[in-house]
C-alpha positions in Angstrom: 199.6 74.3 18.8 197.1 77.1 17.0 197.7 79.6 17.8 194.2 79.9 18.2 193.8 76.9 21.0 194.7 79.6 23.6 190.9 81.1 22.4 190.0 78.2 24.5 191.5 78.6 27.5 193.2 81.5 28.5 190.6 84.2 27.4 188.0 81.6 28.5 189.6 81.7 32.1 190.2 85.4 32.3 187.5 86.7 30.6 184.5 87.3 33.0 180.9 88.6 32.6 178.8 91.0 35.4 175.6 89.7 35.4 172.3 91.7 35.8 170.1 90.7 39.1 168.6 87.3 39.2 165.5 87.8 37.8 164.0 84.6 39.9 165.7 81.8 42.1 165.2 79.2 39.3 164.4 81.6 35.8 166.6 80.4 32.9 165.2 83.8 30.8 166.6 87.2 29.9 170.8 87.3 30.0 173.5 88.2 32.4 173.8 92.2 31.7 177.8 92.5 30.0 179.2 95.7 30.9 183.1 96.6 29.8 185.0 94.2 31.5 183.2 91.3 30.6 183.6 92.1 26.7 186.6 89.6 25.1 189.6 91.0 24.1 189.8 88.0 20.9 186.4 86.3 19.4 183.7 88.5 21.1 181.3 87.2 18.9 181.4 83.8 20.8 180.7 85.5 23.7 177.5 85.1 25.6 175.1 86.2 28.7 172.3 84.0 27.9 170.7 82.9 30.8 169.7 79.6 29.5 173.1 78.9 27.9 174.9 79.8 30.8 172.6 77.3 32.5 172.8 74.5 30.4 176.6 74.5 30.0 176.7 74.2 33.6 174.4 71.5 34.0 175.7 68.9 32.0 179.1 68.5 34.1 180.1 68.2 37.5 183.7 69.1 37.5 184.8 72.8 38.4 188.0 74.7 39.0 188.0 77.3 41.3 191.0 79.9 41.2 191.4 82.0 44.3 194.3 83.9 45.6 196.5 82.9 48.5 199.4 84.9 50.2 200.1 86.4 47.6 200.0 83.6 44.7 197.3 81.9 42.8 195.7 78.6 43.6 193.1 76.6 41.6 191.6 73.6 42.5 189.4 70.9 40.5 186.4 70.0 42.7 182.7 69.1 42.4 179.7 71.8 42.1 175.7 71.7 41.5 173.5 74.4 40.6 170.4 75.4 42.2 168.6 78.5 40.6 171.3 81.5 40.7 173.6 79.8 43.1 176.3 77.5 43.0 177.4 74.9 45.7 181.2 73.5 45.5 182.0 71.1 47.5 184.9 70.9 50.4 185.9 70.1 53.5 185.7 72.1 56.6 189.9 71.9 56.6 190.7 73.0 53.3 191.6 76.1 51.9 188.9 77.9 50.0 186.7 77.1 53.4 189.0 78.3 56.1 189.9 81.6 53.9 186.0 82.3 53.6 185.1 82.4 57.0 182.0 80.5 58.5 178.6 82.5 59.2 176.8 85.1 57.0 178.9 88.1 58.4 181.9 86.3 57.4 183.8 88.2 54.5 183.5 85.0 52.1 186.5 84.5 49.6 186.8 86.0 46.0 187.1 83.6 43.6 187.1 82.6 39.9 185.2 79.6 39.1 185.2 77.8 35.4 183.9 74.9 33.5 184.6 74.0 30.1 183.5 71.0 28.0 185.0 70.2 24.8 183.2 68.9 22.1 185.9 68.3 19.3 189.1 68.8 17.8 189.1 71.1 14.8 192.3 69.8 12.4 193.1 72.7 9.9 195.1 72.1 6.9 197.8 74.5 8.9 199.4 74.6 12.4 198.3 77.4 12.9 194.3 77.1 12.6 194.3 73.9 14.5 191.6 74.7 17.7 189.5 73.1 19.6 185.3 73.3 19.8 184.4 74.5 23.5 181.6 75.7 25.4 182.9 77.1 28.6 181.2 79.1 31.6 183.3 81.5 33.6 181.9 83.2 37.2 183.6 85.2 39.2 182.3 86.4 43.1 182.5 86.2 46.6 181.9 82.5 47.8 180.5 82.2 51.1 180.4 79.3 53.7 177.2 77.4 53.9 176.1 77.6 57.5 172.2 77.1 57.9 171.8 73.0 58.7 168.5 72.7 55.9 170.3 74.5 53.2 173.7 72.9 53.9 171.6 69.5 53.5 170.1 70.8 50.3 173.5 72.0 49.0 174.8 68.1 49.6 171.9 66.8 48.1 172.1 68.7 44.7 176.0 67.8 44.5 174.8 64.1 44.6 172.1 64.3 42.6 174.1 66.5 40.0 176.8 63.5 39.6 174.4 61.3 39.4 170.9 62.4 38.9 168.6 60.2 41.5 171.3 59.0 43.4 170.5 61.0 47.2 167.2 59.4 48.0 169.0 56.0 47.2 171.8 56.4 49.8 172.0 57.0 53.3 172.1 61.0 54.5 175.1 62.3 56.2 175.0 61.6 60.2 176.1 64.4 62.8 179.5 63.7 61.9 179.6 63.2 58.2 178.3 66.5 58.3 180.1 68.3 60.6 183.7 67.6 58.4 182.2 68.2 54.8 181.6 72.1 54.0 179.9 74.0 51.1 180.6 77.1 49.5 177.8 79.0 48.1 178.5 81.3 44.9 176.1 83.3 42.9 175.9 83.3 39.8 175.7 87.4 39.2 179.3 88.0 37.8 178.8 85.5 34.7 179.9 84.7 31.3 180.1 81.6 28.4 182.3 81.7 25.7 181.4 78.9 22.2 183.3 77.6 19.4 181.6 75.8 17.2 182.2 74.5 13.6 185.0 73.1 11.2 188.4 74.9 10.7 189.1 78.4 9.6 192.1 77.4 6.9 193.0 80.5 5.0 192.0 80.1 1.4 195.5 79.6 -0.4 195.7 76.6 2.1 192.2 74.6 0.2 194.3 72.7 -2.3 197.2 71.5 0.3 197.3 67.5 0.8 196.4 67.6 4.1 193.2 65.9 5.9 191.1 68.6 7.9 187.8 68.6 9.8 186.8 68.0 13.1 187.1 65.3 15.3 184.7 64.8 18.1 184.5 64.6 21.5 182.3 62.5 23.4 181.5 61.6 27.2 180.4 58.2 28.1 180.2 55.8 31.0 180.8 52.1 31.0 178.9 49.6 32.8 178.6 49.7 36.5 180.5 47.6 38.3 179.1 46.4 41.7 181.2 46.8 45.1 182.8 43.9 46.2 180.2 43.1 49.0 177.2 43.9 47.2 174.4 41.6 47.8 173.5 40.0 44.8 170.2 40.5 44.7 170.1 44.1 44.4 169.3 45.0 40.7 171.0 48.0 39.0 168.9 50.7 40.0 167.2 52.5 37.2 168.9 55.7 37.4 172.3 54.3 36.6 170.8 51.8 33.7 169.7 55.4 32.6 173.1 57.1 32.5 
């Protein structure tokens, strides 16, 4: 369907941006610096370095898809990231994949990957096939992802994943043991190499197409969550903690 729903996704996905240097650990000013790879073949104008954008598009999900390559073929897989200043922690475990192709330690090559998350806020119906699209703000980065090895930041890493699904949430469970921690692995990738891509707005019919019968505007999308449900051996006494209430 449009023609223009690949805008969306695949110049989304293979689109990329090469970002200037961090300007802090934790700034949200200035821009990621394009250079002539990261411009878009189709739409540039919804292209965008903005620090702050890029930022805020990946802080309101939790859901990634990393692409990397292996032997030869490509693999992407959904998982969970946080944000911490310029860096990015996905989560893993210390048998799969993306973690035994990166190498543990800070002398370890790392893996090149893609990394991407997209939200989409509505669907745009046009009075033709054609213009039918969707409304997106999406967040491509592309780098080397490294192993987290050092034990305090590997425990900060596992906090902000927790906390980024559910903000609150690690100082109200009980921290990973010896164990726990030794089979869960994090990947650390900057964000250097980054761009976001927006469509916004109603459809694009072409103007012999205004007087045809056909409903058009945009539908839109919304997130929500539905009320907790309490684990099966949950002592009844515990109220719904405030930071879920809040969700």
């Amino acid at each position: 369907m449009e023609y223009a729903m690949a805008d969306a996704t695949t110049d989304t996905i293979t689109e990329t941006a090469t970002g200037a240097a961090p300007e802090t650990a934790g700034t949200t000013t200035g821009s990621y610096e394009p250079t002539e790879r990261t411009v878009p073949t189709r739409s540039r104008e919804r292209a965008s370095y903005d620090r702050a954008l890029v930022h805020s598009i990946l802080d309101e999900t939790y859901l990634c898809h990393l692409g990397f390559v292996r032997d030869g073929a490509p693999v992407v897989l959904p998982t969970l990231y946080a944000r911490v200043g310029e860096h990015l922690y996905v989560h893993g475990s210390t048998g799969s994949r993306p973690l035994r192709m990166a190498g543990s330690g800070e002398a370890a090559p790392g893996l090149p990957v893609c990394l991407t998350v997209t939200h989409v806020d509505g669907l745009v119906l046009a009075k033709s096939a054609f213009h039918h699209s969707i409304n997106y703000r999406s967040v491509v980065v592309h780098g080397t992802a490294h192993q987290v090895t050092d034990p305090e930041e590997l425990r900060t890493a596992l906090d902000a994943l927790v906390d980024h699904v559910v903000p609150g949430r690690s100082a109200d469970s009980r921290p990973g043991n010896a164990k726990e921690l030794a089979a869960t692995a994090v990947l650390r990738l900057d964000l250097a190499e980054v761009s976001a891509k927006v469509r916004a707005g109603g459809p694009n019919d072409e103007p012999e197409d205004a007087a045809l019968p056909h409903w058009s505007g945009v539908v839109p999308v919304l997130r929500g969550y539905g009320t907790p449900v309490p684990a099966a051996d949950l002592d009844p006494a515990l109220a719904l903690p405030d930071y879920l209430a809040a969700l």
